[in-house]
C-alpha positions as CSV (number, residue, x, y, z in Angstrom):
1,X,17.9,10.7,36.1
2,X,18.0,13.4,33.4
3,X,15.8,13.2,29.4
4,X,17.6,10.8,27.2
5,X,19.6,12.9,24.4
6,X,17.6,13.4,21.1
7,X,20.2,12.0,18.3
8,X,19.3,12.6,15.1
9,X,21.3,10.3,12.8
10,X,22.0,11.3,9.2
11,X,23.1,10.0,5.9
12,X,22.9,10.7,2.4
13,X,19.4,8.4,1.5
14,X,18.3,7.4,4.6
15,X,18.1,3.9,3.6
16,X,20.7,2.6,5.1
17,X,23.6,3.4,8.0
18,X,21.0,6.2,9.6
19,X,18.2,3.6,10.2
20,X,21.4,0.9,11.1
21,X,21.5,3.6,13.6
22,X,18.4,4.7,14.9
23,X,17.2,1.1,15.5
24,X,20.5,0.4,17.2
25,X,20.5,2.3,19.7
26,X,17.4,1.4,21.3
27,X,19.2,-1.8,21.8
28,X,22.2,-0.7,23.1
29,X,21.6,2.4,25.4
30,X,18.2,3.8,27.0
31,X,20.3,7.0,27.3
32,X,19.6,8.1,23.9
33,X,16.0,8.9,21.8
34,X,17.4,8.0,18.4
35,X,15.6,9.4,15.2
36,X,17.1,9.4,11.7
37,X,17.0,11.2,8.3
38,X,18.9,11.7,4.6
39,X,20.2,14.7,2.9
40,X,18.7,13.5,-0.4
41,X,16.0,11.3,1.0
42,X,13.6,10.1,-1.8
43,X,9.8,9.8,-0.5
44,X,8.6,5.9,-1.2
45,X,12.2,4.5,-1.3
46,X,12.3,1.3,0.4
47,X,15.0,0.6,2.8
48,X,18.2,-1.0,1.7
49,X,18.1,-4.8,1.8
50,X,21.3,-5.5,3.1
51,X,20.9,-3.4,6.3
52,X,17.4,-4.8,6.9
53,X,19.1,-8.3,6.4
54,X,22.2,-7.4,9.3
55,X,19.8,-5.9,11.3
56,X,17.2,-8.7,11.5
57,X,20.1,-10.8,12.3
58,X,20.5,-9.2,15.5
59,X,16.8,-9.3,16.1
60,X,16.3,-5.2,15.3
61,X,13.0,-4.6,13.5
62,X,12.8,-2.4,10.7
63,X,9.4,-2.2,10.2
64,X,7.9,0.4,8.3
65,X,10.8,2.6,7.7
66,X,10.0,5.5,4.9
67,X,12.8,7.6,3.9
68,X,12.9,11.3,5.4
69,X,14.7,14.4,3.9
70,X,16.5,16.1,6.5
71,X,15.6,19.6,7.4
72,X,16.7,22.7,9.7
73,X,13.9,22.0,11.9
74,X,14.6,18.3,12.9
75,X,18.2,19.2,12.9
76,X,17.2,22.4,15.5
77,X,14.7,19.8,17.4
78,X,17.7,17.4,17.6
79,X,20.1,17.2,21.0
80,X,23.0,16.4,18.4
81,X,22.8,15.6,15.0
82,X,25.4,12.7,14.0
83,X,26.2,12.1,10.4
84,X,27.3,8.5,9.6
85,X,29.1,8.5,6.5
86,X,29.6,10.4,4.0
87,X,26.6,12.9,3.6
88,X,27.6,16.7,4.0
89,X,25.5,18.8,7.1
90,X,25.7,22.6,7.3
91,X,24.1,22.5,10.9
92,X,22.5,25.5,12.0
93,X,24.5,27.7,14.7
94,X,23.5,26.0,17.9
95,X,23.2,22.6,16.6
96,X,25.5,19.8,18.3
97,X,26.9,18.2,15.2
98,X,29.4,15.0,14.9
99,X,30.6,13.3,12.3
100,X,31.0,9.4,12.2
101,X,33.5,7.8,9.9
102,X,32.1,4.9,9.6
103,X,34.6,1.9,8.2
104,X,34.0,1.4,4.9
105,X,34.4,-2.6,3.9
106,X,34.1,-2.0,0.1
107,X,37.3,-0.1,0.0
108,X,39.3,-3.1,1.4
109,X,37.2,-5.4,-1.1
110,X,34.6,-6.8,1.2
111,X,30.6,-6.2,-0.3
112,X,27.5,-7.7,-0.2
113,X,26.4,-9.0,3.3
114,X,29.8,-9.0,4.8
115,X,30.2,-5.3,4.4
116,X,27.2,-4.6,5.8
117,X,27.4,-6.3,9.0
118,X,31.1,-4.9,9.6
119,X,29.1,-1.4,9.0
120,X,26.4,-2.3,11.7
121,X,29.2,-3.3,13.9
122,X,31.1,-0.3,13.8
123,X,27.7,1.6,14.1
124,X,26.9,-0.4,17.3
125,X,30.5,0.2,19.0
126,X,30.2,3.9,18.3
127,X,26.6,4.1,20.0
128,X,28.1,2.1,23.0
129,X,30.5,4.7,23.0
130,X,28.4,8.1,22.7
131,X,26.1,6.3,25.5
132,X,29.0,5.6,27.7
133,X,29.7,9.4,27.3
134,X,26.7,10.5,28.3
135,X,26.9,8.4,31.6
């Protein structure tokens, strides 16, 4: 069997969808070694309330998540980098980059908890996916 793939998973504060999806995919796919980052991380944010909420609903931990800036070197360290959202990634040449549209609930009205679990939903089904492309 070959090294799981290294996916770094990016958004814009990495409070919210890019820990949705580095604790994830541990519970979907052994196929992947899932890290995560944010574009404009702040250092002693706290993680978004909401996705803690969806994600404990599905029994994912987040325990002691701290926000991390995204740099060249995780991105370089990285298998494929996969932005989830809306951030904006100038990958260095090399880098395996994809970019995840995740739905966006708020946009057809929905907020609050409901939104976020339609967002970890759509993050799920799109790690089932990537892992059932690396098969």
């Amino acid at each position: 069997m070959s090294e799981p793939t290294k996916a770094l998973f990016v958004c814009v504060s990495n409070r919210g969808k890019s820990v949705m999806a580095e604790r994830l995919t541990p519970t979907v796919t052994d196929r992947v070694v899932a890290s995560s980052a944010g574009t404009s991380a702040k250092t002693g944010a706290q993680m978004n309330e909401l996705s803690a909420h969806v994600l404990a609903e599905v029994g994912v931990d987040t325990g002691h998540h701290q926000p991390r800036r995204l740099t060249e070197e995780l991105m370089l360290a990285a298998d494929l980098v996969i932005v989830v959202g809306t951030a904006e990634v100038a990958a260095p040449v090399g880098v395996d980059l994809q970019v995840w549209n995740i739905d966006e609930p708020a946009r057809r009205g929905i907020d609050g908890i409901d939104r976020m679990r339609l967002v970890r939903d759509d993050i799920t089904a799109r790690i089932r996916a990537l892992a059932a492309d690396l098969e």
